[in-house]
VOGU-3710 file (C-alpha; in Angstrom, 3 decimals, decimal comma):
1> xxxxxxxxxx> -57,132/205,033/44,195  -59,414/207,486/42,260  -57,901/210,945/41,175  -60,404/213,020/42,548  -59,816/215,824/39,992  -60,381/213,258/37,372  -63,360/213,900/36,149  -62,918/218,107/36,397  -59,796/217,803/34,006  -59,861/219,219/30,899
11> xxxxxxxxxx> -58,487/217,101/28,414  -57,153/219,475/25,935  -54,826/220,955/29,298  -51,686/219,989/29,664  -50,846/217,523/32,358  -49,213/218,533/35,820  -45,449/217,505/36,013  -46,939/215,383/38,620  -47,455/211,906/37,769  -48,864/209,224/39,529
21> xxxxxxxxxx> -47,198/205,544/38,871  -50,201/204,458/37,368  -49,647/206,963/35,030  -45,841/206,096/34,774  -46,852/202,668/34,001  -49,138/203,573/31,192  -46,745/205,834/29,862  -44,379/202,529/29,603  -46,469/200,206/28,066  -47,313/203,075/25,435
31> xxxxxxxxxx> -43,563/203,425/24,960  -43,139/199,657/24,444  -46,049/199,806/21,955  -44,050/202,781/19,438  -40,860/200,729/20,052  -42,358/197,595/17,823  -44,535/199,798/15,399  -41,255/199,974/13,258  -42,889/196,712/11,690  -45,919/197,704/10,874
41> xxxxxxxxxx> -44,519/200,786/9,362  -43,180/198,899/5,756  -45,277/201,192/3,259  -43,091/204,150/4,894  -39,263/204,841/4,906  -37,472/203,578/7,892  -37,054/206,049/10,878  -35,376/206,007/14,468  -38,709/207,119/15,872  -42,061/205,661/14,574
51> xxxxxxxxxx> -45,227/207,880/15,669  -48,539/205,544/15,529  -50,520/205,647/12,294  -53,279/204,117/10,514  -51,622/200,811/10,292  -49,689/200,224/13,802  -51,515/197,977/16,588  -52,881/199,626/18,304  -53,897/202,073/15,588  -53,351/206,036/15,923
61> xxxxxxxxxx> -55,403/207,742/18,151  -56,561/210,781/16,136  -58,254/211,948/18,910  -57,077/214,824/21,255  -55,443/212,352/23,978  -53,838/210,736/21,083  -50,346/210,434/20,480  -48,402/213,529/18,455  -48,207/212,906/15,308  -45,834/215,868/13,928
71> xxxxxxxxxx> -42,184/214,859/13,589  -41,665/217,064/10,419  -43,950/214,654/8,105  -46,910/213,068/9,640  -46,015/209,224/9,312  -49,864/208,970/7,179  -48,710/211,841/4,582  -46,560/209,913/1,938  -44,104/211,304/-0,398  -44,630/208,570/-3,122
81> xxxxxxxxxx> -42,737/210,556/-5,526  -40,413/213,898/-4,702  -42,151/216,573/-6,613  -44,611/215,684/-3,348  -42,274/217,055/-0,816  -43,255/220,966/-2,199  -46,842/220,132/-1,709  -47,111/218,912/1,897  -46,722/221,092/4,927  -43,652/218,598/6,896
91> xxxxxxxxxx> -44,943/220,374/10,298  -48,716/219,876/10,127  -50,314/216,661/11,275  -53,835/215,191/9,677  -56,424/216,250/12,066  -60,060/214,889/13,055  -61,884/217,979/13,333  -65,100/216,187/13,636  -66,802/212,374/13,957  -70,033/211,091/14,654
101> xxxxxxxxxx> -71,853/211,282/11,160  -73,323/207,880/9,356  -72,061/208,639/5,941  -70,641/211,874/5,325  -69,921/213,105/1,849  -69,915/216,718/-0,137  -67,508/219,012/1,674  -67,772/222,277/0,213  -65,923/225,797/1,767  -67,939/228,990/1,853
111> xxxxxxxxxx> -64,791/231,416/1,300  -67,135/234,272/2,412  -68,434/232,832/5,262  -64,991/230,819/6,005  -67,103/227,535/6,932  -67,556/224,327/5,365  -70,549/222,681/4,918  -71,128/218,688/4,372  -73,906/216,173/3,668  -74,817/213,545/6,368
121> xxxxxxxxxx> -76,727/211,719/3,569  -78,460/208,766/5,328  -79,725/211,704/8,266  -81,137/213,824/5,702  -79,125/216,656/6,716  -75,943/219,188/5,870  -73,979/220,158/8,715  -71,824/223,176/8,838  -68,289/223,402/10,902  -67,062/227,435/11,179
131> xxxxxxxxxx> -62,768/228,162/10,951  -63,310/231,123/13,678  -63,847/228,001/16,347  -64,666/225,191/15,110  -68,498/224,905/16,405  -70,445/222,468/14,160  -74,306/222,289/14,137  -76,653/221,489/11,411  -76,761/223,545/8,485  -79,948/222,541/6,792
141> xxxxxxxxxx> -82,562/219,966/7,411  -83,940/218,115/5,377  -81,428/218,196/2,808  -83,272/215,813/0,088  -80,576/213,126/1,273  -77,994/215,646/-0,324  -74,546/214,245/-1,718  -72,560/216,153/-3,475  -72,241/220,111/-2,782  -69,779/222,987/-4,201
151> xxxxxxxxxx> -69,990/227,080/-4,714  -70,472/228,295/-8,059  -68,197/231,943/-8,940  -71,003/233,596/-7,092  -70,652/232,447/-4,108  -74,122/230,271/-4,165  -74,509/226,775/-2,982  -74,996/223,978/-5,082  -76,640/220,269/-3,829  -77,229/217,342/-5,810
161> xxxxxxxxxx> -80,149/215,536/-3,542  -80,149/212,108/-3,860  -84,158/211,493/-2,571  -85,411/214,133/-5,340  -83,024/213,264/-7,791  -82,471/217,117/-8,395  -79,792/219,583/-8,257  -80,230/222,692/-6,629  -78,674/226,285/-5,953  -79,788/228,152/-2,778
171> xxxxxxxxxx> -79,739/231,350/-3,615  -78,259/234,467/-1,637  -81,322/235,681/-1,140  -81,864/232,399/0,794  -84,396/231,261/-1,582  -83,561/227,890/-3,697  -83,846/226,952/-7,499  -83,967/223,531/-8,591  -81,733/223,537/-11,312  -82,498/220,199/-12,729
181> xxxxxxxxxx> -84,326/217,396/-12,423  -85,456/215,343/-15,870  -83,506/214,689/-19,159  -85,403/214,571/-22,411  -88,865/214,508/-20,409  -86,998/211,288/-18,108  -86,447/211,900/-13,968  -82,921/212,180/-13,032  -81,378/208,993/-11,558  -79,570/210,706/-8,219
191> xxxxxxxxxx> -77,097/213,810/-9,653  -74,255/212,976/-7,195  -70,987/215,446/-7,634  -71,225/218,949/-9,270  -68,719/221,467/-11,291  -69,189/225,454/-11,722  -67,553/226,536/-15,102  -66,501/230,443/-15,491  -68,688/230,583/-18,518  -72,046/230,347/-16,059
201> xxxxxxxxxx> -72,412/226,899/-16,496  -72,944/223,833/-14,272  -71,355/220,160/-15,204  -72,383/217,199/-12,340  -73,081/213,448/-12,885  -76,169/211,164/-12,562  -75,321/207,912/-11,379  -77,728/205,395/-9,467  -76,579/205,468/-6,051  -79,354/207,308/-4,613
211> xxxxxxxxxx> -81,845/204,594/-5,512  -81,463/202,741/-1,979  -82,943/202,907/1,458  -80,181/203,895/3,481  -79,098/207,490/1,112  -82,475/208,179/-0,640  -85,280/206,066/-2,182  -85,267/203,169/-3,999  -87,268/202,757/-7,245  -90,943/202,540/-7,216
221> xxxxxxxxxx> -92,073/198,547/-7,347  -90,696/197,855/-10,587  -88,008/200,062/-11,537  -84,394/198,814/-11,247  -83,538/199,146/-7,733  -86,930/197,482/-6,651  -87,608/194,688/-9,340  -89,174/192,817/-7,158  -91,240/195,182/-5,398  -91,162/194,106/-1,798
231> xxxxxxxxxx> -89,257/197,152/-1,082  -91,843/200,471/0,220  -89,950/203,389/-1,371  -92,844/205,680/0,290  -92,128/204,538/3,969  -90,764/207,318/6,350  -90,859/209,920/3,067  -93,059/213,224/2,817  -95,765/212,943/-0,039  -94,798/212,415/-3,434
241> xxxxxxxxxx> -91,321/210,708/-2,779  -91,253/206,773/-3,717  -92,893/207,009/-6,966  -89,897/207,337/-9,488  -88,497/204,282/-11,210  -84,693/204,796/-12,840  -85,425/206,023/-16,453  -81,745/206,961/-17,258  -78,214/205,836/-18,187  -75,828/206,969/-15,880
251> xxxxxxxxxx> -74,205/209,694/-17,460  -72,388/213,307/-17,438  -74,500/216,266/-18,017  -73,869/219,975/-18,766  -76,426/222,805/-17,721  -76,070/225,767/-20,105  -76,633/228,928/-18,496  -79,764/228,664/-20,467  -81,202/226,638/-18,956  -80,203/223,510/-21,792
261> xxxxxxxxxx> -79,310/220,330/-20,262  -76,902/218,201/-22,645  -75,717/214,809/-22,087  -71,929/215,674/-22,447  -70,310/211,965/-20,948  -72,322/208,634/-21,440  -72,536/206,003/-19,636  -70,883/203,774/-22,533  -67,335/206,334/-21,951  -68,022/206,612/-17,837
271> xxxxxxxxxx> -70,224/203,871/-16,038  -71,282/205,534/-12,618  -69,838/208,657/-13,309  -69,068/210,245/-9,625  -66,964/212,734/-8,665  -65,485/215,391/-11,031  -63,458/218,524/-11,285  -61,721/220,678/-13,835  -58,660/221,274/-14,388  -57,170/225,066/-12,821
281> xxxxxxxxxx> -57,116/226,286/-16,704  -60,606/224,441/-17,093  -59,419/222,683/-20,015  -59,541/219,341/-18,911  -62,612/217,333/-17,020  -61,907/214,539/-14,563  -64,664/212,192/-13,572  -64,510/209,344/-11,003  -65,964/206,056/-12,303  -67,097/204,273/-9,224
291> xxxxxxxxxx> -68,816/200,743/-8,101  -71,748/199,045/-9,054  -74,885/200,875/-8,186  -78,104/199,979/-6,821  -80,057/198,633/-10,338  -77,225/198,181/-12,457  -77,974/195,106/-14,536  -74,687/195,619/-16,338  -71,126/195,633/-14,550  -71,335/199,232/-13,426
301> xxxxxxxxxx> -68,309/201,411/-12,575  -64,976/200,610/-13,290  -62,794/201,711/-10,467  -61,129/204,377/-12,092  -60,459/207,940/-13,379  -61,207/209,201/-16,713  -59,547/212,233/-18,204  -61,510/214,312/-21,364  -59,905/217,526/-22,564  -62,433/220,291/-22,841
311> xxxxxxxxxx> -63,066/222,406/-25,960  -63,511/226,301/-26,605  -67,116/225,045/-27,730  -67,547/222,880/-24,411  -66,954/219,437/-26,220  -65,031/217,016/-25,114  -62,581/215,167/-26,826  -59,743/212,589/-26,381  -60,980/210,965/-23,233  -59,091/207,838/-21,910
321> xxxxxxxxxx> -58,415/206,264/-18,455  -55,873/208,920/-16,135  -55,250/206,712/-13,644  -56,999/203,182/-12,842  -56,297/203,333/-8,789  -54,469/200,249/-8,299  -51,625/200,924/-5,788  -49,840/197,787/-4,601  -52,364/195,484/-6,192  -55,316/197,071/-4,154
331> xxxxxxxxxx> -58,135/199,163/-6,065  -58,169/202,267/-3,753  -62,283/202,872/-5,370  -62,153/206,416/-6,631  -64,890/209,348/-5,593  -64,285/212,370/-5,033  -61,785/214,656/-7,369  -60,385/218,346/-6,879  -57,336/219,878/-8,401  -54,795/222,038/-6,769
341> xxxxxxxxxx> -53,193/225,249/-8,735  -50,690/223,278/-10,098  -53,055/220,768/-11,984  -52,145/218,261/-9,559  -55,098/215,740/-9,039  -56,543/214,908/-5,863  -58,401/212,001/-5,457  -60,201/210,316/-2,427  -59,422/206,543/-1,800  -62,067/204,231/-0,583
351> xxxxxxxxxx> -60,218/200,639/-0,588  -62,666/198,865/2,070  -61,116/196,562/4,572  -57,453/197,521/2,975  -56,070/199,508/6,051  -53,210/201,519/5,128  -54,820/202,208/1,429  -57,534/204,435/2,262  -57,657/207,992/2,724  -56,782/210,771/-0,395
361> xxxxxxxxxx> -54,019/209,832/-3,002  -52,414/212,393/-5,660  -51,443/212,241/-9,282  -49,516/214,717/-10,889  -51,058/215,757/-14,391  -49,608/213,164/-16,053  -51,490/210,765/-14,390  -48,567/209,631/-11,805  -48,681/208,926/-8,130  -46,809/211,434/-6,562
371> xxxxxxxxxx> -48,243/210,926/-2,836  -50,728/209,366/-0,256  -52,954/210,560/2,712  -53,912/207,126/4,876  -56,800/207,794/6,645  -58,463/205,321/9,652  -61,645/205,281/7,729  -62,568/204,766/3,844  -62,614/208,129/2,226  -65,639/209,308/-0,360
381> xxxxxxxxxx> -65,361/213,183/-1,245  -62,271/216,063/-0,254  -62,234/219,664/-0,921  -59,548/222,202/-0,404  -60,581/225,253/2,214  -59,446/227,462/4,794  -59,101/231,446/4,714  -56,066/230,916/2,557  -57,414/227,603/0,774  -54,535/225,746/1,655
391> xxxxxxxxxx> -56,393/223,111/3,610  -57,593/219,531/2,497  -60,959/218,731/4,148  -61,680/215,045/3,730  -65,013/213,325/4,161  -64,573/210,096/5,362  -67,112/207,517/6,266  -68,089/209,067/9,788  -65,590/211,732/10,271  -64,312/215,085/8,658
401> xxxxxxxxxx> -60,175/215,279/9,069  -58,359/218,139/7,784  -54,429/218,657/6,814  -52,781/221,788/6,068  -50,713/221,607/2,886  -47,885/223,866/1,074  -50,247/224,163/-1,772  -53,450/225,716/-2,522  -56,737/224,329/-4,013  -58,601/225,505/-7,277
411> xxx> -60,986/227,190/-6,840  -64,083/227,360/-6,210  -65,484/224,686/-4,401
//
C-alpha cells in the first residue's frame, strides 16, 4: 500500500515514531547488512559497531538518507599514525556537499566572500557553492576549460585555462589579466595548478593534459596530441582555438612580479608537474608529478611527490622525491597538494579502480604517512576553507565532499 504522504516528505525531516512494517523490515535487512561489514572493514581497527564506508557492500550512502557516519571518528578518516589524532575533528563526518559535475577540479575559498569556487573542466565552466547556505550555481561561463584556481594575498582569483593554455587573474574590479601564456616566444602547453608567493609572485605548472578533447583542445594536425591529424581541434571551439601544437617541456614556472617568466622546475627534475603548494614558512615547494599526458612520447609522470627547498633568491635547491604514494602496494596517483599550519602535507589520492585507496592522504613534513581520507570516488585537487579555514574541500571526480578538521589550512588558497 502506497504512503500517501510519500511523495510530500521532506527528506532531510526526521521520521514519525510511526513506522510501517515495511519500514521495520527495511530497517532489518539494513541492520543485517552493518552486522557483516566488520569484514570488509580490515584497513581499519576493529570496533563493536561498524558504520558503512567506502569499502562495505553495499557501499556508504553519502547521501542525506544515508546511514550516520559519526561515532567519534568517521570509519573513512584514518589515523595511520598518532600525531593524526590532533588533526582530525573525531565528531565530524566527511560530507557530500555537492555531485553532479563531469570532472571537477580547482577548489579554491574566497575568505571574503566565504564561498568556494571550482572548475567543471570538460563543461567549460566554474561553479561557485556559498557557506551562508550552501546554494551552488555557476560562477563563470566559459571558463577556457579552467583547471586549477587559487587567491593570491589580494584576494584576486587566479585560473590556469586549459583550452587557452593561459593563466589568468580576474581582477577586483571584475576585469581579467592574462598573466601568461608563451615561454621564450613558445605557447604554453595547459598551466594546470597555481601558487601565490608573499613576495608578489606567481609559481604554477605546465603540463600537457589540456591537449585532449574531453578538458580542452588537442594539438593542431601535427603537434603531439594529434600526430596523426584525424582529430578537428577547431570543432565546437570559438575562433582562433585549435591552432596550437605543444611547443614545450612540461615544466615549473615562476612569474616575477615583473612580469619575467622563468623556468624554475624542468621537466628532466618533474615530468607532468601538477599540483603544488608551499610550505606555511614558504621555504619549501611541493609539486605533484602525475600520469602520462596526452603527447608524451617519453614515460611521462612518475606517480609521485617532489620536495625542493626554496631560497632567499627564489632558487631552488636540494630537490628529491617526498613521498612516492605507494600505500599497501597501490600507487594512490598524486594531484593536488596544500599544506596545513603545521607543515603537514596534504595530498589528493587518485588510485583508479582501488576502492578503499582513494580520497586525500597526509604526510607529516618528513615525508611520513600520518593519515587517510577514503573517498567513493578518485580524488584530483583539495583545498582547505571555511570562515575559520578549518575545512578540507575535496574535488573528486563528480562530487565536492567536505570534512571539518582540528587543524587549519595555509593560507591563501
Amino acid at each position: 500500500m502506497t504512503d500517501p504522504s510519500a511523495h510530500d516528505r521532506n527528506p532531510d525531516q526526521a521520521p514519525s515514531a510511526a513506522l510501517s512494517r515495511r519500514m521495520l523490515i527495511r530497517a532489518a535487512g539494513l541492520g543485517a547488512v552493518a552486522a557483516t561489514a566488520n569484514a570488509a572493514l580490515a584497513q581499519t581497527a576493529a570496533s563493536p559497531v561498524a558504520p558503512p564506508t567506502t569499502i562495505t557492500t553495499p557501499p556508504r550512502d553519502f547521501s542525506r538518507r544515508g546511514a550516520p557516519t559519526t561515532y567519534f571518528w568517521d570509519p573513512d578518516v584514518i589515523a595511520v599514525d598518532p600525531s593524526f589524532n590532533g588533526l582530525a575533528q573525531p565528531n565530524a563526518a566527511i560530507q557530500r556537499i555537492w555531485t553532479g559535475g563531469l570532472w571537477v577540479e580547482g577548489p579554491a575559498w574566497n575568505a571574503q566572500g566565504q564561498y568556494l569556487v571550482w572548475s567543471d573542466i570538460p563543461r567549460n565552466r566554474q561553479m561557485r557553492w556559498i557557506e551562508d547556505d550552501g546554494h551552488v550555481s555557476v560562477f563563470r561561463s566559459p571558463s577556457g576549460n579552467s583547471n586549477g584556481n587559487s587567491f593570491d594575498f589580494q584576494g584576486r582569483q587566479l585560473s590556469c585555462e586549459h583550452l587557452n593554455r593561459r593563466v589568468v587573474r580576474y581582477e577586483l574590479d571584475g576585469s581579467a589579466t592574462v598573466l601568461a601564456d608563451s615561454f621564450e616566444g613558445k605557447k604554453l602547453n595547459s598551466p594546470n595548478d597555481i601558487a601565490a608567493h608573499p613576495d608578489g609572485s606567481y609559481w604554477f605548472t605546465d603540463p600537457p593534459y589540456g591537449g585532449q578533447l574531453y578538458e580542452g583542445a588537442p594539438d593542431a594536425p601535427g603537434g603531439p596530441s594529434n600526430a596523426n591529424g584525424k582529430i578537428n581541434p577547431r570543432l565546437g571551439q570559438l575562433p582562433g582555438i585549435g591552432f596550437a601544437k605543444r611547443e614545450l617541456p612540461t615544466n615549473t614556472y615562476r612569474l616575477d612580479p615583473s612580469g619575467r617568466l622563468d623556468l624554475v622546475v624542468p621537466e628532466s627534475q618533474v615530468p607532468d608537474p601538477n599540483g603544488l603548494c608551499f610550505s606555511p614558512d614558504f621555504k619549501k615547494l611541493y609539486i605533484a608529478s602525475t600520469g602520462k599526458g596526452p603527447g608524451d612520447t617519453g614515460p611521462g609522470g612518475k606517480g609521485d611527490i617532489h620536495v625542493f627547498d626554496v631560497g632567499a633568491d627564489n632558487k631552488l635547491s636540494n630537490g628529491k622525491r617526498f613521498s612516492d604514494c605507494m600505500i599497501d602496494g597501490i600507487n594512490c596517483g598524486p594531484d593536488g597538494l596544500r599544506c596545513d599550519v603545521e607543515g603537514n602535507l596534504w595530498a589528493s589520492s587518485n588510485a583508479g579502480r582501488n576502492v578503499g585507496y582513494s580520497g586525500v592522504n597526509v604526510f607529516n613534513p618528513a615525508g611520513k604517512l600520518i593519515g587517510r581520507i577514503r573517498l567513493p570516488e578518485v580524488c584530483g585537487n583539495i583545498t582547505f576553507g571555511g570562515p575559520k579555514r578549518n575545512r578540507l574541500f575535496m574535488a573528486a571526480s563528480q562530487s565536492i565532499y567536505a570534512l571539518y578538521l582540528g587543524t587549519q589550512g595555509a593560507g591563501p588558497g
